[in-house]
C-alpha positions as CSV (number, residue, x, y, z in Angstrom):
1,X,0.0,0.0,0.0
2,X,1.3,3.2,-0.9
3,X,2.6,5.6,1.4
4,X,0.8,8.7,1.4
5,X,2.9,10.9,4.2
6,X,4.9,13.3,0.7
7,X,1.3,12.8,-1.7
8,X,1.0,15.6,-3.6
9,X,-2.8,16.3,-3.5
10,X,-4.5,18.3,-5.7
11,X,-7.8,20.1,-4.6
12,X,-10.8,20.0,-7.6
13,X,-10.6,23.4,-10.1
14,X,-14.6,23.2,-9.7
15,X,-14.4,23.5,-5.8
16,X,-14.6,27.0,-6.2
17,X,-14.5,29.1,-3.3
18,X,-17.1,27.2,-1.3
19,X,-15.5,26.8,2.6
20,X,-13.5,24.0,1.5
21,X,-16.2,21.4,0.8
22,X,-14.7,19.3,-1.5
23,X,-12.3,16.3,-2.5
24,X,-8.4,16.7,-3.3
25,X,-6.5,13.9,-5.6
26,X,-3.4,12.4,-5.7
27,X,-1.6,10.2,-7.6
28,X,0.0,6.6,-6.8
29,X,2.9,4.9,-7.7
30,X,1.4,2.4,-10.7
31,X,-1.1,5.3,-11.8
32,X,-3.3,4.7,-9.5
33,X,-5.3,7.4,-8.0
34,X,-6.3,8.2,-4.0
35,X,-9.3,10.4,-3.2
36,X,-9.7,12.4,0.4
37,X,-12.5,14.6,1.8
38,X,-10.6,18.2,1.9
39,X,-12.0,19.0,5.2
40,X,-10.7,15.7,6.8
41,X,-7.5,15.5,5.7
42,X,-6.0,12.8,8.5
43,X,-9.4,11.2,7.5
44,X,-10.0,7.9,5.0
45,X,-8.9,8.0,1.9
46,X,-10.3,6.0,-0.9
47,X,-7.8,4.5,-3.2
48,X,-8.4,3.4,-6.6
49,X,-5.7,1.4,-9.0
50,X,-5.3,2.9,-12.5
51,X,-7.9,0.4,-14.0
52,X,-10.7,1.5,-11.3
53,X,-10.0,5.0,-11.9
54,X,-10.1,4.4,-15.3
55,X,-13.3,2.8,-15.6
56,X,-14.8,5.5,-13.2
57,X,-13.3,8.7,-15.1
58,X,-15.2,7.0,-18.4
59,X,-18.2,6.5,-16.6
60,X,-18.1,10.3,-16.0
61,X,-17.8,11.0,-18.9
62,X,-20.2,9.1,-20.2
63,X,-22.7,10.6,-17.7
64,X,-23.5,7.2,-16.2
65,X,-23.9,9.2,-12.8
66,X,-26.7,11.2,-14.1
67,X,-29.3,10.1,-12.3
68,X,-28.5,9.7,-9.1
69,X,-30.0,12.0,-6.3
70,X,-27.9,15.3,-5.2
């Protein structure tokens, strides 16, 4: 599991100015991808290999997300 102590995160260009409610990224070693709550920094973190990130940027894309509630 990759050690994320130096990750470079990157907070969302569409996060705006909004108080800080929303998600940063940063990479892994392998391409894969880990995903943290902004406001929680020292909280979980989702991580994603480069095949599940992947699979869920083309799902964006694709608007497959469209429909769910806000």
């Amino acid at each position: 599991m990759d050690d994320l102590t130096n990750a470079r995160w990157i907070k969302s260009s569409r996060s705006g100015d909004n108080g800080g409610e929303c998600v940063e990224v940063a990479s892994l070693s392998g391409k894969g991808m880990a995903i943290r709550d902004s406001k929680r920094p020292y909280g979980p973190v989702l991580r994603f290999t480069a095949a599940e990130w992947d699979a869920f940027r083309t799902s964006v894309k694709n608007g497959e997300f469209g429909g769910l509630p806000a």
